[in-house]
C-alpha positions in Angstrom: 106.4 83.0 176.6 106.9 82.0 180.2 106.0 84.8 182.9 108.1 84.7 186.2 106.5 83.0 189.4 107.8 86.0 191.7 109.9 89.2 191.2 113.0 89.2 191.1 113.0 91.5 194.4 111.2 88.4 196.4 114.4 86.5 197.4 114.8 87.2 200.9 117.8 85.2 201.7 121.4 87.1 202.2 123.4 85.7 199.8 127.1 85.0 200.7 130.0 86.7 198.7 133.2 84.6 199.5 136.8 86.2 199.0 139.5 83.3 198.9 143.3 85.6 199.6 146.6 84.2 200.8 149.2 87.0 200.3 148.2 89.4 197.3 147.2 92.8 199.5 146.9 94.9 196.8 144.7 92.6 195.1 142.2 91.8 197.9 142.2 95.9 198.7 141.1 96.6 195.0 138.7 93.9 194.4 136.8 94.4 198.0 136.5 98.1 197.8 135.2 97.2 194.0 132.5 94.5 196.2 131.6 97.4 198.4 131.5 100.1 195.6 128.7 97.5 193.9 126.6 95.7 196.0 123.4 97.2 196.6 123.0 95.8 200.4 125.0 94.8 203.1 122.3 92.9 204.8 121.5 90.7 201.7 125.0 90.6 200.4 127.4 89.6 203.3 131.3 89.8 202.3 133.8 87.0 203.9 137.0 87.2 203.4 138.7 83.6 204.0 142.7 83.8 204.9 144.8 80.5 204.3 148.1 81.8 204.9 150.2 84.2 207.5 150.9 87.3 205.5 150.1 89.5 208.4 149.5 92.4 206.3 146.5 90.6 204.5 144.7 91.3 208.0 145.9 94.7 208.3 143.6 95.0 205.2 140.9 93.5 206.4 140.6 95.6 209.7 140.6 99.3 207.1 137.4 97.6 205.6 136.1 97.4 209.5 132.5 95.8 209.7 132.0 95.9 206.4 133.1 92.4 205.9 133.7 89.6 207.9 137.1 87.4 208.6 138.5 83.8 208.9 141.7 83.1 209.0 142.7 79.9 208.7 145.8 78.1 210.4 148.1 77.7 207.4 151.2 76.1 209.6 153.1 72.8 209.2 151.1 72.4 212.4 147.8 73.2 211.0 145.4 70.4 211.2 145.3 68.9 207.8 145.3 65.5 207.3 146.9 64.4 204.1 147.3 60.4 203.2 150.6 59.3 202.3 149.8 59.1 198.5 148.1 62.2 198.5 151.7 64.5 199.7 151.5 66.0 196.2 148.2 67.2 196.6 149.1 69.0 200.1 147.7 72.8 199.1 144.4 71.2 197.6 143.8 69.8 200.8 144.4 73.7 202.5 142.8 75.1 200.0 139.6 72.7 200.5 139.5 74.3 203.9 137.6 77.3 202.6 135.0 74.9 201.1 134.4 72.7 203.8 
């Protein structure tokens, strides 16, 4: 049988949790308050919530959770910076979406 190297309390690393929204309010409301409810540490279990779109009221939500999480909004405009090639027109909210990602 193989024995563990460390315990599994060793990481010391904060590891990310990403929310993706765009309009569902209710949604994002129930599953961060579920997030909060669960995690066992702020410090090591950081919340982001990524916005790709301008439902203003997805912000709204965002501010009752206060510095509990953290925000990016995105620019989600015709405007926006987000360089699609010609063939790729099809493929336009891929290319938003791969904003969040990077």
């Amino acid at each position: 049988m193989l024995k563990p190297t460390a315990s599994p309390t060793a990481w010391h690393q904060p590891i990310a949790v990403l929310v993706f929204v765009c309009n569902r309010v209710d949604a994002l409301r129930e599953h961060v308050t579920k997030l909060l409810k669960y995690r066992p540490s702020a410090e090591n279990f950081p919340i982001v919530i990524s916005q790709d779109c301008d439902v203003k009221a997805v912000r709204e939500v965002v501010k009752e959770f206060g510095s509990q999480v953290q925000y990016v909004k995105h620019l989600s405009s015709e405007t926006s910076r987000v360089t699609i090639p010609p063939k790729h027109v099809r493929f336009k909210m891929y290319y938003k979406i791969s904003r969040h990602y990077r």
